[in-house]
N, C-alpha and C positions, 0 to 999 in steps of 0.2 A: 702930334699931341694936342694941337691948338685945335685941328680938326674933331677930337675927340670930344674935347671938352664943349664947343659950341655943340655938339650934336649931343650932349647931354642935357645942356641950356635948353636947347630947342623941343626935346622926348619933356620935358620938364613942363614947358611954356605951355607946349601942345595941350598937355593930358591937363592941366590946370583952367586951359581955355575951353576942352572938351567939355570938363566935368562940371566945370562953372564955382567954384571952391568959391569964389566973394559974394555970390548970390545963394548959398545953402541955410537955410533955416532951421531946419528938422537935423537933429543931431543919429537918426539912425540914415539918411542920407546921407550926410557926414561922413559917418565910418561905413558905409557901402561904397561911397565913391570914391571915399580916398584908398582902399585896396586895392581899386579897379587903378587907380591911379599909379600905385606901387606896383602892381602886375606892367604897367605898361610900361613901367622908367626899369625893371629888369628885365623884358621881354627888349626893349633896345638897345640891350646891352649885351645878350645872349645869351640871358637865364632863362628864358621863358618856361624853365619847368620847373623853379621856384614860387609857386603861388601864395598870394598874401591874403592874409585870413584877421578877425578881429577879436579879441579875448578879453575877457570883463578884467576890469581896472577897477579896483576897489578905495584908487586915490581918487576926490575928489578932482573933478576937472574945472576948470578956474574959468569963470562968465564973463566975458567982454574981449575974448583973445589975449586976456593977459598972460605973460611969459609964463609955463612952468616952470619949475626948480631944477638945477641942474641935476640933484639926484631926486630919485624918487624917494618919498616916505616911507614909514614901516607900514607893509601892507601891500603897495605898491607893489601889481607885477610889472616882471619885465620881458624886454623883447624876446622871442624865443626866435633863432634860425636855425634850421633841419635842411637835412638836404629836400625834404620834401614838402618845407614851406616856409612862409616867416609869419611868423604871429607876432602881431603888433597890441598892447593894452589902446583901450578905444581911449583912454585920456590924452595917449601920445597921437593920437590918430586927430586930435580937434585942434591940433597946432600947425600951422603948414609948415612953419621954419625946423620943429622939431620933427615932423612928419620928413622934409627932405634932406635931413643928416640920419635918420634910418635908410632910409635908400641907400644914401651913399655909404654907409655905414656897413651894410649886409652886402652891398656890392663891391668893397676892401675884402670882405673875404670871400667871397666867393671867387673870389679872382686872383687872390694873393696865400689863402688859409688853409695846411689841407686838412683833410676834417676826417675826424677820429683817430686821433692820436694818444695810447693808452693812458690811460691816467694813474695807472698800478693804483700803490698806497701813497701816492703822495697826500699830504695834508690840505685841509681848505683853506691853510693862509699860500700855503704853496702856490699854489693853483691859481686860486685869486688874482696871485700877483705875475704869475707867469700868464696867466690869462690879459692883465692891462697890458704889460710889456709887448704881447700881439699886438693888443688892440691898436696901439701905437705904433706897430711898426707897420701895417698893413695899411691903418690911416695915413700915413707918411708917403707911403709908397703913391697910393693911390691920390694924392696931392700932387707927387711928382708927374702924374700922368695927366691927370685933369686938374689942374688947379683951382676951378670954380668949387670943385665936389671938397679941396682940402679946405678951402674957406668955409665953408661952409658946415664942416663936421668941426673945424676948430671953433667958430661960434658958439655950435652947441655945448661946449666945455665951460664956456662960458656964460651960459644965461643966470640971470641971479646973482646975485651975492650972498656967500656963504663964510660960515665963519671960522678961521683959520682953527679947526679945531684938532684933538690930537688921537682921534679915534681912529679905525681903520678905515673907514669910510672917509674922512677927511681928509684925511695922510693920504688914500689911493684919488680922489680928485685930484688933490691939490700937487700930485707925482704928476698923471693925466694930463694937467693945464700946462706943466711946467715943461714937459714933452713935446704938449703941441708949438706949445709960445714960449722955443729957450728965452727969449729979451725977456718972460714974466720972471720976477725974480720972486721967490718965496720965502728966504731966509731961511727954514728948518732943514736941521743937519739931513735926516736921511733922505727928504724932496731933495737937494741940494745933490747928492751924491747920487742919487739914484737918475735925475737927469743929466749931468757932466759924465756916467758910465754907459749912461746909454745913448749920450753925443759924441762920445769918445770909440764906441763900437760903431756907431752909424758912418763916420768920418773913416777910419778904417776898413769900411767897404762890406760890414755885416750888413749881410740882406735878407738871410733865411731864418725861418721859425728857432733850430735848435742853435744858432748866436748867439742867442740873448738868456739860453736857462742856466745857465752859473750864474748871471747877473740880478736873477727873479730868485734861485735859489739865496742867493747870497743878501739879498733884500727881504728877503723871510724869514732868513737867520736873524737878520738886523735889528726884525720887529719884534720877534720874541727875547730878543736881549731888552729890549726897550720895555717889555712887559704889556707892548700894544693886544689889546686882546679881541680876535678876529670873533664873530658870534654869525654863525651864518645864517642865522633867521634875522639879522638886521643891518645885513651889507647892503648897504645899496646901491647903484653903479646910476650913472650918468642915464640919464632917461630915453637919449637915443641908441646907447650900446645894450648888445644883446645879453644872454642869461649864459653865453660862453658854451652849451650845449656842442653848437657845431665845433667846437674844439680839442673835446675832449672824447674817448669812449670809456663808458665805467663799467665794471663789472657788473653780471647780469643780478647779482644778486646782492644788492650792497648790503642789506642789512646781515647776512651769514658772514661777509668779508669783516663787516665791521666787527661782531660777534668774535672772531679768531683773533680779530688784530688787538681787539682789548682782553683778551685773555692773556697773549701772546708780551702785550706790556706790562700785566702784572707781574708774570712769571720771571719777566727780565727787570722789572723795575726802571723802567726807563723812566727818563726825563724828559720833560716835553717840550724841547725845542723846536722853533719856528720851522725851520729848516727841514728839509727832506732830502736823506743820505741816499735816496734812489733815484740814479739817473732817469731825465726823461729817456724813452726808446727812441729810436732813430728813425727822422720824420720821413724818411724815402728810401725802401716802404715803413711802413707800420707796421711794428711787429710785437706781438703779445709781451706784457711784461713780466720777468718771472725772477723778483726781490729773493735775496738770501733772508735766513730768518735772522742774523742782524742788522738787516736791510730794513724788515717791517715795520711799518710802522699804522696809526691809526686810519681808519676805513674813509675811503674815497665820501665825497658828495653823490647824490641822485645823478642819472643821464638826462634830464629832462626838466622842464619846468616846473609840473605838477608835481614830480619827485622831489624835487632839488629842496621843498623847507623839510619834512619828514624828515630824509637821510641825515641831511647837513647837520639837523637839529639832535640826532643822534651823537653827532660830534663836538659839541659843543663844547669849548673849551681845550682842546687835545692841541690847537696852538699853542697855547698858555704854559709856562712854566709850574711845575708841580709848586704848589704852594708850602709854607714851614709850617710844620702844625703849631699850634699856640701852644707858649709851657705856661705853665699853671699861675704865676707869678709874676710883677715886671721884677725885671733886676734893678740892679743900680744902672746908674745912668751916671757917664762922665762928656765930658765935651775934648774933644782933639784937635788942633791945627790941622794945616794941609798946606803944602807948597802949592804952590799954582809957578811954574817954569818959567814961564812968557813972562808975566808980571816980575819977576822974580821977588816974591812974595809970598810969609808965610801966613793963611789968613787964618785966624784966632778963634776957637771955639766952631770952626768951622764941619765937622762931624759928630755927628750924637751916638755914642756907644752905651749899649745895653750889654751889661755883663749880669750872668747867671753861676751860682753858686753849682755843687753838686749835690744841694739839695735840692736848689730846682728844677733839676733835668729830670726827663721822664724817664722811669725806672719800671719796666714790666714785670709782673710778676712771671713766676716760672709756671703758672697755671695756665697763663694768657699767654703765655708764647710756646704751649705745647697745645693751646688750642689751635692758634694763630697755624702753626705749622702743621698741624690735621688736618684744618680745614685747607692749608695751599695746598696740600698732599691731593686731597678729596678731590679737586674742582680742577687741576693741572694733568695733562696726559703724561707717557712716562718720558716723552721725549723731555716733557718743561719740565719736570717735577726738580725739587732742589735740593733733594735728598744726598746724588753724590757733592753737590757744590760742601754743602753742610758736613758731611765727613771729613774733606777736605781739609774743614777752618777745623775738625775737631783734633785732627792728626796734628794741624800748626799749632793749636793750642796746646796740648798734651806735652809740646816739644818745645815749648817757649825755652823753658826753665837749660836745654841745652844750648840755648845761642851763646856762643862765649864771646868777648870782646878782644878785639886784636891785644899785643901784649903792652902794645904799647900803655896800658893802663896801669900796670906793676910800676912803671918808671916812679924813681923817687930822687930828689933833690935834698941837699945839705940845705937845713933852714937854720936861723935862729928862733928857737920856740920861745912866743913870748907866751904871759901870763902863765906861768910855771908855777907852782906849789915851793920849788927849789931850784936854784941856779946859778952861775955865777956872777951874774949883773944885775943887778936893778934896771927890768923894768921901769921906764920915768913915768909914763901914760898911764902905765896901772895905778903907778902909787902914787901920783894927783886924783885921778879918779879915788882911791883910798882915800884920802885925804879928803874930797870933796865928803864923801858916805860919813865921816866921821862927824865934820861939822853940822851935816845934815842931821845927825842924828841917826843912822839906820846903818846895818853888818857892813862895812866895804870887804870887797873881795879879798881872798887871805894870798890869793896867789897873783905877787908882782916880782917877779924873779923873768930870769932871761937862758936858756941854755940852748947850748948848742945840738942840733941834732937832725934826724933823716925821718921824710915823713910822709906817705902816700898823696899824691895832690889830688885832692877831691873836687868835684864837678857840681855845680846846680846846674841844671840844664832843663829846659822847659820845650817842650815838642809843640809848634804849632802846626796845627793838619789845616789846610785846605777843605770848609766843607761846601765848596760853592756847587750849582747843579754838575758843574762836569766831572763832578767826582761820580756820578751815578754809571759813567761809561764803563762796560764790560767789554774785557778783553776778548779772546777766542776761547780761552780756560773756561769762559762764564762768571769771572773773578771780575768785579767790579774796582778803579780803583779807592773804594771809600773802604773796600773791603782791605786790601792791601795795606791805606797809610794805620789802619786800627791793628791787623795784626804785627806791622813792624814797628809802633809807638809801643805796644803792649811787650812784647819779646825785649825793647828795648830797654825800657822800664824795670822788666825784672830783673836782667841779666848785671843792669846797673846798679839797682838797691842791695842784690848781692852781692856788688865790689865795694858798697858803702857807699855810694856816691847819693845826688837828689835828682830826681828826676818828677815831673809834670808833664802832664799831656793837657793841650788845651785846644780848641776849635775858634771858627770865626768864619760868619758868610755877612754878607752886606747885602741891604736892598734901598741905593741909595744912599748921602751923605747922613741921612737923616735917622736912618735905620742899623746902623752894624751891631751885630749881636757877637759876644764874644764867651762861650762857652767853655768853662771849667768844666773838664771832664773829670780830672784828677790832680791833685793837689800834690806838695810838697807834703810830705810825710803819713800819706791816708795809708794803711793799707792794699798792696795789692790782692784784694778777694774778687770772690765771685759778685758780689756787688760791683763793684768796681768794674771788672770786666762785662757785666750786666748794663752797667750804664752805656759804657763806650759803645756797645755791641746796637745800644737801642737808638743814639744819632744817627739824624737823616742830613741829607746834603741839600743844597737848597740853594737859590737867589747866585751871588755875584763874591767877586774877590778884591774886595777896598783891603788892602796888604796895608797899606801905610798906618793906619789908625791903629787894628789890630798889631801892629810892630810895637806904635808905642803906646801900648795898651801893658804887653807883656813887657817892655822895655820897665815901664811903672811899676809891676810889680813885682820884677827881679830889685829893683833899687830899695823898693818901701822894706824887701824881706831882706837884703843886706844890710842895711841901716837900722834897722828895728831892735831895740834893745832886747837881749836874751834872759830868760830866765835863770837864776842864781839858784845852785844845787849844791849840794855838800859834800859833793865827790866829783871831781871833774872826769871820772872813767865813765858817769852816764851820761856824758855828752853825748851821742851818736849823730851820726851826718842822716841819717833818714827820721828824726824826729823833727816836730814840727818846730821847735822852738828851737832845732840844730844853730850854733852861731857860725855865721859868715866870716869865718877870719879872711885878711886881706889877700891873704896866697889860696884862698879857693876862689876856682873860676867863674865864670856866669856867662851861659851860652843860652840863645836860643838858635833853635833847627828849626827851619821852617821846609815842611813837606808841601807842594803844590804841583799842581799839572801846567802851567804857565804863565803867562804875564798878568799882572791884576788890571781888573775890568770891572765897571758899573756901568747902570742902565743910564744912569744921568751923567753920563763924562762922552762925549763924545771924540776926546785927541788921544789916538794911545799914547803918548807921549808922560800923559797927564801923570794919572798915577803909578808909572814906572817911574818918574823924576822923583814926585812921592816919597814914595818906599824906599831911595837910594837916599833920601834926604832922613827919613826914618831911621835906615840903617845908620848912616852918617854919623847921628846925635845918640843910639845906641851906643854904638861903639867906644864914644867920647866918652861915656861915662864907664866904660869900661867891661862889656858886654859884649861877648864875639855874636856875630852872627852867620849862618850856614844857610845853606838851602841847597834841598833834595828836588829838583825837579825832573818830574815823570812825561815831560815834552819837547825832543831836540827839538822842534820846529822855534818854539819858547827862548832858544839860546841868549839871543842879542840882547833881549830885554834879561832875562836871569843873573846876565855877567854885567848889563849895565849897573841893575840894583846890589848885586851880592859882589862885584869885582872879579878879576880873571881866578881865581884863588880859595873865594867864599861860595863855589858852589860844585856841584854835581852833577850829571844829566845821566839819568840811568834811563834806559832805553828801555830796559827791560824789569812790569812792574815786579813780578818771582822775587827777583833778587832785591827788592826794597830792603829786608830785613839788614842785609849781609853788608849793602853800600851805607844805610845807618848806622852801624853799628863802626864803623871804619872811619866816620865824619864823626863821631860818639869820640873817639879815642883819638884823634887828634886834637881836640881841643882839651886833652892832659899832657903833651910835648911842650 
């Protein structure tokens, strides 16, 4: 190994003594000799039928030999390696330090990389990132072999000072440096993880390319949770690493691939996470990749340099999570604590909630959503088209009105009925209250009597759904679960209002402490119309799931509508339990259901720990004031954390989302026992 290395020193020394590199004046002298130079540091190493070639740089090149920048600028090309050459930009070409970690740089792969390995539809943060993750382990390797060439490619990570910034571009350096120099410490949560995973795979004995793609995978996922947003007309990479070409192979025609796969998203509605649910193919051999169409996902990058801005540029943003569209209005706005576990501390006014009426949700008309669906009709082939999906929700709807509720809901209890017209006791509460109205001047209630009697226990119960993006996932059915929690809150809804009871459907995504938006779909005592099922029908799912705020968001306003004085009527037979002004006596119950796919998550919480403690501290302080709480969760994997926050007791895990309706409807009628 020692042998190797000195005779790399030496092919180094020679070709720099040959070429005369401290006596070159003339800058196309420059870049003619220093390829002659790179031709002869791979020709002694056994590539000699890699030839280096020089290609226009559009980044200014820096006068006096001073350092360039670790990455290159916007505009900035970069290294291109082919099997059938290395293209070098002439700016990196007038650096000798930067000039000899390309060498060793394209001599890591050459000798460690094998080249053309399909790139299906994986995404360009995918890629990106499964791309540095080589670069790094190929660098590594090839240190271990020669150790002057690792020094030497680990400097180049470091030229410049750059500022710890939180772009992708910054984030992939500052992973890169952390890689090469574990002693650098960088403090950011996902640098931090992503170098202790990929020291923890190195130390364990992973040596080969396909080692490390759950861990690029899994770090792609990380950054479109984080809302990092990849723009691949402005990644820049480290000035000595190449443009990744030799790593990947793209489809001959990416602009057609890409053409399908964004059809293909619409028709499914998908969500745009980082992540790529398609395995890489298996690096020995290489063998074509052929994704299910729930597999697909948006179109590959260019094969090449001169492709690579065009295509990419096509893709622009398909990292990125689908954004919420803006509702026409801000709502109100209240401020919520938040536990923090470690500290054991609840800090104060520490979430900003934005609650929307349902007048301010966006409500379609039926003109635009039979355009809407003419035109998916039109532009969809028959395989996408969403005509039977649509029949499907029509047959569930037409069939709501049949869901019945186990019988446990008939149960009735001996009460003493206060506030009575007639009775055998006095009421004491009423007839102070009487008494207070009288000195006040205004009607007191006429009914303060007390009798004994039997009497349906009624239910307020408030449905929260889940609308964070992963509700956009589609089953096998083609049923998405946002599609699911809307038809089993709505079946649920009705089936309840006709046993008398109250029921609310309400929503909630987060983006951030600072953002959670808490959406009234449906109220205590609206009508269930075509309106109504029109709004529901028109939320979209979006951002993150901050549980805890939204808990005691809906905790607030079951207490404000228990507590709230009732309006005074002249017949107490039009009380009814589904008007708005229905009174809360103390023997009716008050539950919220919360419907989710799993543990609550944001972009700015990095401990899962965090907002599971949360929401169990949420639920905790619910409960105290008297307010069951349930949860329908649509993800076994989700367990630990669902039975941490809801207790062995307060939850459900339905495996399967079909029968959403039928396990609601069963968690409905046990909080009347």
């Amino acid at each position: 190994m020692r042998r190797l290395d000195e005779a790399a020193a030496r092919s180094m020394a020679s070709s720099d003594d040959a070429i005369g590199w401290g006596r070159l004046d003339m800058p196309d002298d420059v870049v003619a000799r220093a390829c002659a130079r790179l031709d002869m540091t791979l020709r002694a190493f056994g590539h000699g039928d890699v030839r280096a070639a020089a290609m226009a740089d559009t980044a200014a090149w820096v006068e006096g030999g001073a350092p360039a920048p670790a990455l290159a600028g916007d505009g900035a090309a970069n290294v291109v390696l082919t099997s059938g050459g290395l293209m070098v930009p002439e700016g990196v070409l007038h650096d000798q330090a930067l000039h000899r970690a390309v060498a060793a740089h394209a001599l890591a792969h050459l000798r460690h990389t094998p080249t053309g390995v399909p790139a299906g539809r994986m995404k360009a943060m995918t890629l990106a990132v499964l791309s540095l993750l080589e670069d790094a382990r190929v660098e590594r390797l090839l240190a271990a072999e020669l150790p002057g060439l690792g020094r030497c490619l680990e400097q180049a990570l470091f030229v410049g000072e750059s500022d710890p910034g939180l772009d992708f571009s910054s984030l992939a350096l500052r992973l890169a440096r952390a890689i090469a120099r574990p002693s650098h410490g960088d403090g950011n949560y996902w640098v931090e993880k992503g170098r202790e995973a990929f020291e923890r795979l190195w130390r364990a004995g992973a040596r080969r390319r396909e080692d490390y793609t759950a861990l690029g995978q899994m770090l792609a996922n990380d950054l479109g949770q984080m809302r990092v947003r990849m723009d691949p007309d402005h990644y820049v990479r480290p000035r000595h690493r190449d443009d990744d070409s030799w790593l990947w192979r793209h489809p001959a025609d990416a602009e057609q691939v890409l053409l399908a796969s964004q059809a293909q998203d619409t028709s499914a509605g998908e969500g745009a996470a980082a992540t790529d649910a398609t395995p890489v193919a298996p690096l020995e051999p290489p063998a074509p990749l052929e994704p299910s169409a729930a597999q697909e996902r948006r179109g590959p990058h260019a094969p090449n340099a001169r492709a690579v801005a065009p295509a990419l540029s096509a893709q622009r943003g398909t990292a990125e999570p689908r954004e919420r569209p803006e509702l026409p209005a801000p709502g109100r706005v209240f401020h919520y604590p938040e536990w923090h576990h470690r500290a054991g501390l609840l800090r104060e006014n520490w979430c900003r909630l934005e609650e929307f009426g349902p007048g301010a949700l966006p409500l379609p008309s039926a003109a635009a959503s039979a355009a809407s669906a003419a035109s998916a009709e039109s532009t969809r082939g028959p395989a996408q088209s969403s005509a039977p999906l649509q029949r499907k929700r029509s047959k569930k709807r037409s069939a709501m009105g049949a869901l019945r509720l186990p019988r446990a809901h008939d149960l009735d209890r001996a009460h003493r009925l206060r506030r009575q017209g007639e009775g055998e006791t006095l009421d004491i509460n009423a007839a102070i209250e009487a008494a207070v109205d009288r000195r006040g001047g205004t009607m007191p209630d006429p009914r303060m009597f007390i009798r004994p009697g039997r009497r349906v226990r009624s239910v307020s119960v408030l449905v929260l759904l889940d609308l964070s993006e992963s509700a956009n996932d589609r089953g096998q059915d083609g049923h998405s679960l946002l599609d699911r929690e809307r038809d089993a809150a709505l079946m649920l809804a009705a089936a309840a209002g006709a046993a008398g009871h109250r029921v609310a459907i309400h929503g909630f995504h987060s983006n951030t402490r600072q953002n959670v938006r808490y959406l009234r779909l449906f109220d205590f005592g609206q009508p269930l119309d075509a309106v109504a099922h029109a709004r529901i029908d028109a939320q979209q799912a979006a951002w993150s799931t901050r549980l805890g705020a939204a808990l005691r968001h809906a905790t607030a306003l079951l207490t404000v509508a228990h507590h709230a004085p009732t309006a005074r009527r002249a017949s107490p037979a039009r009380y009814t339990p589904n008007a708005p002004n229905a009174p809360n006596t103390p023997n009716a119950r008050r539950a919220i259901l919360v419907i989710t796919d799993g543990a609550p998550s944001d972009i700015d919480v990095h401990d899962s720990r965090h907002l599971v403690e949360d929401a169990r501290t949420a639920i905790a302080q619910a409960r105290g004031q008297g307010i069951a709480c349930h949860c329908l969760a649509v993800d076994g994997n989700a367990v630990d954390d669902v039975r941490r926050m809801f207790g062995p007791r307060g939850h459900d895990i339905v495996t399967d989302p079909a029968v959403l309706p039928v396990r609601l409807a069963r968690a409905f009628a046990r909080l009347l026992i």
